[in-house]
C-alpha positions in Angstrom: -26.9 -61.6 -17.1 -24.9 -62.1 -14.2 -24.0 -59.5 -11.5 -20.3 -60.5 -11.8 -20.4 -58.6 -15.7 -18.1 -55.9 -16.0 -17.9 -53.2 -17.8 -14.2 -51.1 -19.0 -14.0 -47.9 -17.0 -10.5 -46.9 -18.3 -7.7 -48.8 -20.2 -3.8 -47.3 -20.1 -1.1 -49.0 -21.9 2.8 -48.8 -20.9 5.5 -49.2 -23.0 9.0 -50.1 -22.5 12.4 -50.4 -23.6 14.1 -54.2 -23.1 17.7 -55.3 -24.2 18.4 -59.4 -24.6 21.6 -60.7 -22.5 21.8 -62.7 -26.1 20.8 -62.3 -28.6 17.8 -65.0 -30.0 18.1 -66.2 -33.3 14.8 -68.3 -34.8 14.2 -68.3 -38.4 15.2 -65.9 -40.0 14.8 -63.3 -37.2 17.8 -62.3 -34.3 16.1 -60.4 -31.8 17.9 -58.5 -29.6 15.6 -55.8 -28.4 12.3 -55.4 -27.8 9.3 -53.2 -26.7 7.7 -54.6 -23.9 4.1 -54.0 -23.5 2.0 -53.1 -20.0 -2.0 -53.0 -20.2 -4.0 -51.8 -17.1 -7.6 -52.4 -17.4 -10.1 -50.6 -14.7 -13.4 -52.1 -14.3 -16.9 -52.1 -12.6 -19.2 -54.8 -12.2 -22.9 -54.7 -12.1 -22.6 -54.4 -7.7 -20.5 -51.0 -8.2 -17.3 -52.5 -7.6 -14.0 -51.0 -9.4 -10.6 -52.7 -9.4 -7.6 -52.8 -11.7 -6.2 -56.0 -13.7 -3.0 -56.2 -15.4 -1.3 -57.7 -18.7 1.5 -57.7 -20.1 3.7 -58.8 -23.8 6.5 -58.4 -25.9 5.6 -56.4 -29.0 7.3 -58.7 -31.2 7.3 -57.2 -34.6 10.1 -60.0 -35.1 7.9 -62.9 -35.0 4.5 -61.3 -35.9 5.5 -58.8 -38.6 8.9 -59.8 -40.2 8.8 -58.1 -43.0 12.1 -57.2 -44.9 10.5 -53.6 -46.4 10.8 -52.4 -43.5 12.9 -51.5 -40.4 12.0 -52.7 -37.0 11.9 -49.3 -35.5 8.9 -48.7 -38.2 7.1 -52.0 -37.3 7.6 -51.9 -33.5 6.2 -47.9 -33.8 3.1 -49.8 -35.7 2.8 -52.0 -33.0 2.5 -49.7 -30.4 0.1 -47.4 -31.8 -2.2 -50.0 -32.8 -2.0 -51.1 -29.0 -2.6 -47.7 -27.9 -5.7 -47.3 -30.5 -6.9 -50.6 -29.5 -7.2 -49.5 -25.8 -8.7 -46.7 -26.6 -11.5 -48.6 -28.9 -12.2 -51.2 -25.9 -11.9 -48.6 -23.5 -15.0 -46.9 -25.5 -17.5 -49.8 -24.9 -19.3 -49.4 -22.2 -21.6 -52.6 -22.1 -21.4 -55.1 -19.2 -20.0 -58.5 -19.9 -18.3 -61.3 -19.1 -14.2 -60.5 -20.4 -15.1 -63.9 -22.9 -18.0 -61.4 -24.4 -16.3 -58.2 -24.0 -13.8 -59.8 -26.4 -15.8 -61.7 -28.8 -18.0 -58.5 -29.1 -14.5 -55.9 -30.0 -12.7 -58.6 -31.8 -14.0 -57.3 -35.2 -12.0 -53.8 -34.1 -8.8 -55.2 -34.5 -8.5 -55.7 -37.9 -10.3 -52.3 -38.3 -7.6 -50.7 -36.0 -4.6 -52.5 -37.6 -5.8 -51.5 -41.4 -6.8 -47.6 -40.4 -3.1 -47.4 -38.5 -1.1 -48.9 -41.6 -3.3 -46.5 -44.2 -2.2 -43.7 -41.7 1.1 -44.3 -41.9 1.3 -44.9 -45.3 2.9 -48.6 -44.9 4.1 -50.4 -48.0 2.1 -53.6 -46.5 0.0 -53.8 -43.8 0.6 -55.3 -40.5 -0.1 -58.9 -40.8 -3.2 -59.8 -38.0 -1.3 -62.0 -36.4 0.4 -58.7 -35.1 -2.7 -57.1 -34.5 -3.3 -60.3 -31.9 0.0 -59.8 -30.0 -1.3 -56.4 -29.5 -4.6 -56.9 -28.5 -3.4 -59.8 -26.1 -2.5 -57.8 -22.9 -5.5 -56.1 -23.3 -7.7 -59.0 -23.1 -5.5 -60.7 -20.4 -5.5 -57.7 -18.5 -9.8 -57.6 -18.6 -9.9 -61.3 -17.1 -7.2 -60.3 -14.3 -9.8 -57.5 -13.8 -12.5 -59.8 -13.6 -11.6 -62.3 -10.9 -10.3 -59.2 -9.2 -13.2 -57.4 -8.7 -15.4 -60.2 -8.1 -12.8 -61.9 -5.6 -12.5 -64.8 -7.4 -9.6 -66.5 -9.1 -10.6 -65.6 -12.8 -11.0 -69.0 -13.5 -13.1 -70.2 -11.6 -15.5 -67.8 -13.3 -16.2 -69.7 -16.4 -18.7 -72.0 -15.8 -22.9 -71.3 -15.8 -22.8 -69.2 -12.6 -20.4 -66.4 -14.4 -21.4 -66.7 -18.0 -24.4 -66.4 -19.7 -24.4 -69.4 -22.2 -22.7 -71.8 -23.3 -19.5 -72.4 -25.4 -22.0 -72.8 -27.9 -22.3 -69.4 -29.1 -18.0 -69.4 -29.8 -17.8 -72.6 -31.0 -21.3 -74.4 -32.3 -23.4 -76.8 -31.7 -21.3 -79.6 -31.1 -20.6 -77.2 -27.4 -23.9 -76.9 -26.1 -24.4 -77.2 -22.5 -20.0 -77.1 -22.5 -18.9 -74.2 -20.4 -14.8 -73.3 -20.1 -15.0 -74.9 -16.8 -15.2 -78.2 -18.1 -11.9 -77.9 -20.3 -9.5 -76.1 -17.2 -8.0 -77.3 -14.7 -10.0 -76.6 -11.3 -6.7 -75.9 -9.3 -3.5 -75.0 -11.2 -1.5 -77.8 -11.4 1.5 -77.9 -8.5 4.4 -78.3 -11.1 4.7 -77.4 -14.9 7.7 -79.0 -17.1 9.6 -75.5 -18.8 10.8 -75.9 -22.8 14.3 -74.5 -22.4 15.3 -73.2 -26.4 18.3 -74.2 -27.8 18.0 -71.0 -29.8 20.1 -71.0 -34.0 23.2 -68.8 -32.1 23.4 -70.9 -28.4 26.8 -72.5 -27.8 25.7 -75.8 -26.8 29.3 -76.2 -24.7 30.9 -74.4 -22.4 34.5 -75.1 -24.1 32.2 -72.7 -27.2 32.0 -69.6 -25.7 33.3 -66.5 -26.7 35.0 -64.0 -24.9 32.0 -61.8 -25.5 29.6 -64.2 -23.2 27.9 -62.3 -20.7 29.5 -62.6 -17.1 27.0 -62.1 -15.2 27.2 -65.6 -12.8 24.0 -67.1 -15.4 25.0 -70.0 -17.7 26.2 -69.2 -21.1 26.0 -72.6 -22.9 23.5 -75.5 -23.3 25.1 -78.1 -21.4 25.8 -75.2 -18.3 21.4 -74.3 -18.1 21.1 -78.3 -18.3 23.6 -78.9 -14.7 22.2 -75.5 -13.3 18.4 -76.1 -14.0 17.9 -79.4 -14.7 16.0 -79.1 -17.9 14.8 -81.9 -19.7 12.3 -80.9 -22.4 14.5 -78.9 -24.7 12.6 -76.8 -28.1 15.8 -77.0 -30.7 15.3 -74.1 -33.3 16.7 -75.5 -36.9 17.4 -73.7 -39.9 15.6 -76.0 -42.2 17.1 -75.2 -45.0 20.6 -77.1 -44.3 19.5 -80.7 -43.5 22.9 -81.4 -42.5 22.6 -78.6 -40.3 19.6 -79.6 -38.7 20.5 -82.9 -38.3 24.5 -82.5 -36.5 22.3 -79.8 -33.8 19.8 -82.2 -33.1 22.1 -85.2 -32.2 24.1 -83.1 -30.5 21.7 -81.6 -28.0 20.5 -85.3 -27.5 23.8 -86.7 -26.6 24.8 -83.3 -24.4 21.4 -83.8 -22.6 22.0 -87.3 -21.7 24.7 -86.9 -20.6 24.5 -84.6 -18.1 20.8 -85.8 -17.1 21.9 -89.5 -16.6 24.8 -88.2 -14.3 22.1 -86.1 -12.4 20.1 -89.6 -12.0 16.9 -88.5 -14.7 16.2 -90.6 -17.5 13.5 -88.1 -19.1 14.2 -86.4 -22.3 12.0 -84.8 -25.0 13.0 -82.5 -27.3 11.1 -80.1 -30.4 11.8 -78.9 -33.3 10.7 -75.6 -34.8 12.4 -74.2 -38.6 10.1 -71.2 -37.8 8.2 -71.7 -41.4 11.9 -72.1 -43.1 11.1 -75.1 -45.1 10.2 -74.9 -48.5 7.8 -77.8 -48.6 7.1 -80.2 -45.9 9.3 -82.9 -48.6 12.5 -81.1 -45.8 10.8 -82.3 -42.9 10.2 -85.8 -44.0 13.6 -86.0 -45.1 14.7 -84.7 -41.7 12.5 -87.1 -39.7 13.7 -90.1 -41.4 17.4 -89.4 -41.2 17.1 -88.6 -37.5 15.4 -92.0 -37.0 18.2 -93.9 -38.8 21.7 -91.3 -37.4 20.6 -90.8 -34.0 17.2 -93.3 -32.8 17.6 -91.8 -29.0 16.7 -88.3 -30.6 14.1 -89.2 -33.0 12.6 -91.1 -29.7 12.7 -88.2 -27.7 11.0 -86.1 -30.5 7.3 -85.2 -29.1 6.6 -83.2 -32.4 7.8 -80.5 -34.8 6.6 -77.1 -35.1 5.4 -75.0 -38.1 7.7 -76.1 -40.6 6.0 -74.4 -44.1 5.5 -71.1 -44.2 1.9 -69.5 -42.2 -0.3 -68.9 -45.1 -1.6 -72.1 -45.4 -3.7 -70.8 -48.8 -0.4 -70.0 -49.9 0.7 -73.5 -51.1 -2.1 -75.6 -49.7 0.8 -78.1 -48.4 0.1 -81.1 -47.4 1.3 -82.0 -44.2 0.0 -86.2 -43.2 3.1 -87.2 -44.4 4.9 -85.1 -41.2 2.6 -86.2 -39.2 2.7 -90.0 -40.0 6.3 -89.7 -38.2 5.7 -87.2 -35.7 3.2 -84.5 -34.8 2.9 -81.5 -36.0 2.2 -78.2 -34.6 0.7 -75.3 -36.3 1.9 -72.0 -34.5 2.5 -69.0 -36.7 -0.5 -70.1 -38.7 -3.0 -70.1 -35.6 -5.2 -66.9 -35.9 -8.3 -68.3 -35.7 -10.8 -71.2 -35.8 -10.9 -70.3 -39.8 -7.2 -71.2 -40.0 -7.1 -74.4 -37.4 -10.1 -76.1 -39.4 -7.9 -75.6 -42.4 -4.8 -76.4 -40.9 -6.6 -79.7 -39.7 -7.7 -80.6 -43.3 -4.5 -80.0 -44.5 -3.1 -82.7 -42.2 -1.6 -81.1 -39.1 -2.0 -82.9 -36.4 -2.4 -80.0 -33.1 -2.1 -76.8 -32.5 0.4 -74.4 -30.5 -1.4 -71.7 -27.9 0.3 -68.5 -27.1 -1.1 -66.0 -24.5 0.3 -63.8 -26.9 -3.2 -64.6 -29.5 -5.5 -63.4 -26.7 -6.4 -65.7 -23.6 -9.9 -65.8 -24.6 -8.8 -67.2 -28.4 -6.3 -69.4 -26.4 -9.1 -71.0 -23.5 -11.8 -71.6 -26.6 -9.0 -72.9 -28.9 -7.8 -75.8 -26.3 -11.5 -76.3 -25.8 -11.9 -77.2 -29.6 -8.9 -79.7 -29.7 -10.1 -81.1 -26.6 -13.2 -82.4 -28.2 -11.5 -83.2 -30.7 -8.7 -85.0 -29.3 -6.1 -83.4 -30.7 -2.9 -82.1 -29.2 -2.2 -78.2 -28.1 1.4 -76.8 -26.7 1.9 -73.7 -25.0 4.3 -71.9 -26.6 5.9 -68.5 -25.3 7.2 -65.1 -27.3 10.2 -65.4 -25.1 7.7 -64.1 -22.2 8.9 -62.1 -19.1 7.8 -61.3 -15.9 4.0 -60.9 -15.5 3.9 -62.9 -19.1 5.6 -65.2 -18.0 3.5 -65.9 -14.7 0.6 -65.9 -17.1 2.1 -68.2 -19.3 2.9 -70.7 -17.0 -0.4 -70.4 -15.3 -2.4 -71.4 -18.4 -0.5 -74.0 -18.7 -1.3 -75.2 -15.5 -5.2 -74.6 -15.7 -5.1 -76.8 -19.2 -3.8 -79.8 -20.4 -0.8 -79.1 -23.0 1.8 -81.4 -24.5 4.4 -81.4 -21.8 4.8 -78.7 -20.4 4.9 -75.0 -21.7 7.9 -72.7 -22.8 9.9 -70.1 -20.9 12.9 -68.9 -22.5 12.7 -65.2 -20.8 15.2 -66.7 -18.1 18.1 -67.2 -21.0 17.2 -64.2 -22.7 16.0 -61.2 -20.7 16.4 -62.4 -17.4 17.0 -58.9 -15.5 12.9 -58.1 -16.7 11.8 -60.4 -14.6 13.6 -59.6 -11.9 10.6 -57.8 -9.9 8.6 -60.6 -10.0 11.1 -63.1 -9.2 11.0 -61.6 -6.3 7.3 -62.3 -5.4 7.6 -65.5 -7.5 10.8 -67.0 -7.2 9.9 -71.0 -7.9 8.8 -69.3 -11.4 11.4 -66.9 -12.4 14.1 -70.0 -11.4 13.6 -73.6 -12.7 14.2 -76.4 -10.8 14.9 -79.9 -11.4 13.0 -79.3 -15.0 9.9 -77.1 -13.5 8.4 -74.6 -12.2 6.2 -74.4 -8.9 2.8 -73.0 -9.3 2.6 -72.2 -5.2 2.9 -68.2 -6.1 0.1 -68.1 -7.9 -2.7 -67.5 -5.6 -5.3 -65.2 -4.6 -7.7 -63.1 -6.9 -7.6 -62.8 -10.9 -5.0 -64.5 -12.4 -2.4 -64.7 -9.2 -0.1 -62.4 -10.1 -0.3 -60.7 -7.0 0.5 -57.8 -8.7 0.2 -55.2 -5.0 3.7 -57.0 -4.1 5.3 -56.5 -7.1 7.9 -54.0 -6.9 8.1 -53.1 -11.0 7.7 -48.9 -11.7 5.3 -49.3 -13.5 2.6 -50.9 -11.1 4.3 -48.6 -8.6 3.9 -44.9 -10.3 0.3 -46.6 -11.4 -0.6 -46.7 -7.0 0.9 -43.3 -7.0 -1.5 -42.0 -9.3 -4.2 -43.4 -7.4 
């Protein structure tokens, strides 16, 4: 028992309305609006302190609950009240604890939540719990912001012994006694972080593609345009994986386009992904496409770090086996990831890492890159096309840890203008440069948003109320 605990005093969530520049086609999915999701938690720790930490997410019924039966006004509604119910559940406990305990304890809740909200509302299928993750996350990242708030601290340097009250042990098993989270993070966050641009199914990879209909709003509008403004070199290419040829003509051409233009700018880094979003049928497409990458276009397959989730995310639904994907490259398990349940399984089926998204709870994502550290595996930090104070979480998770190269932020090419308050505060960020982001911003208390100089309404009608 530590006197840094806390305990929830209040929770509020705040919802709002966000239009994409483009739209962003992966999988089967085109997003082009979305609810964007605000979580303020209030705390107290065992001293009597109170302060306020903040999280935030896209409500993505697209990627977490794509259902066909039904409309996405009806999924994103279930998505917000199960965030709303979920808040009000958490905000009910009344326990102190470290935010690693608070969650662990409540996590049970969510699929409680998420099942008595779809029975309400009479859904044809229930939300999947994937969805019931996405919703939960701002909470929980919003209770560790808390955390190294009121305690002055930057939340992570509270996660050794001196802030919690065992060891990783009682998450994770034997094999972690006497292993705290600060022996997996990063004790500063790392100065630079290598951004993932997406080279999303409708991008025009040229300039000489666009449409009439491109946005004019002075931002690039075309693959090769990001690449001369921004200097990207790690590029995530969505696929369609179920037209090889498809697959295989985008590929090579985002490897020539990229060299191109980074051998005139004087770089000789490229690496590329490739994500089908689940599309394949069996991991027999993947294969396929691997091998004919290796003998069209060898630069490419070179510059390949891994693929993403190509078979669909129940893995109990076909039991595919995926070592011979991995015998060419890596391969990720994203969708799939909802718990340790799912990455032992994942592992015995033959994946070879595993993909972290803020947007599955920081406390799920901190203990998961624990696990594949000691067991030597790789982990990526993936984004759900993460704006503003997302996106500065994001990034600094992936700053604190070790990841794959890099992490992904495609907010800039998508909904740029939500960012825009806390480009302001957190400019080297918002705006990639030369391939990365700068991590200078990200200082102080919690988890460096230095939220009391962002100028976004709702942070400002929240000091009003105060």
């Amino acid at each position: 028992m530590a006197d840094t605990d806390i305990r929830i005093v209040e929770i509020q969530p705040y919802f709002s309305d966000e239009r994409a520049r483009e739209p962003l086609k992966f999988g089967a999915s085109v997003m082009d609006a979305v609810t964007f999701c605000h979580v303020r938690a209030r705390v107290e720790n065992r001293r009597g302190k109170i302060a306020d930490g903040w999280g935030a997410i896209f409500l993505s019924d697209f990627w977490a609950f794509p259902t066909p039966r039904l409309e996405h006004a009806t999924r994103d509604q279930v998505m917000r009240r199960v965030t709303q119910a979920l808040c009000q559940r958490f905000a009910e406990y009344k326990e102190f604890a470290h935010p690693l305990d608070l969650f662990w304890t409540l996590e049970p809740e969510l699929a409680k939540i998420n099942a008595a909200i779809g029975a309400e509302m009479q859904l044809p299928e229930p939300m999947p719990f994937l969805g019931a993750l996405v919703c939960a996350s701002p909470l929980d990242a919003a209770l560790h912001d808390a955390f190294g708030i009121v305690n002055g601290i930057s939340t992570y340097a509270g996660y050794g012994r001196d802030f919690v009250s065992h060891d990783l042990s009682a998450y994770l098993g034997a094999d972690f006694r006497g292993k705290y989270l600060s022996d997996f993070v990063r004790a500063e966050f790392a100065p630079t972080v290598p951004i993932f641009h997406l080279v999303g199914g409708l991008d025009k990879l040229l300039a000489s593609e666009m449409s009439a209909s491109a946005p004019r709003d002075g931002r690039p509008n075309s693959l090769d345009q990001w690449i001369e403004r921004d200097g990207v070199f790690c590029l995530k290419v969505k696929l369609r994986g179920t037209d090889l040829a498809w697959d295989l003509d985008r590929t090579r051409a985002v490897d020539r386009i990229a060299r191109e233009i980074l051998t005139r700018q004087g770089r000789a880094e490229l690496y590329l992904s490739a994500d089908t979003n689940e599309q394949c049928e069996s991991p027999e497409y993947i294969v396929e496409y691997l091998r004919r990458l290796q003998e069209q276009e060898p630069s490419a397959y070179a510059a390949l770090l891994y693929v993403e989730q190509p078979t669909e995310r129940d893995l109990t639904a076909h039991r595919f086996d995926l070592r011979a994907v991995a015998k060419l490259k890596p391969v990720i398990v994203d969708e799939s990831l909802i718990g340790f349940k799912e990455m032992d399984l994942a592992l015995e089926l033959g994946w070879s890492g595993v993909a972290l998204k803020t947007c599955k709870c920081h406390t799920m994502a901190l203990l998961t890159a624990a696990r594949a550290e000691m067991l030597k595996i790789p982990y990526t930090i993936q984004d759900l096309t993460n704006p503003g104070l997302s996106l500065l979480h994001s990034v600094g998770l992936g700053a604190r840890l070790h990841p794959l190269m890099g992490v992904e932020a495609n907010s800039r090419q998508y909904y740029p203008d939500t960012s825009l308050p806390e480009a302001a505060v957190h400019p080297d960020i918002v705006r990639v440069q030369n391939g990365v982001v700068s991590t200078a911003s990200l200082r102080g208390v919690g988890l460096g948003y230095q939220v009391d100089r962002i100028e976004r309404n709702t942070f400002r009608k929240m000091k009003e109320e105060r």
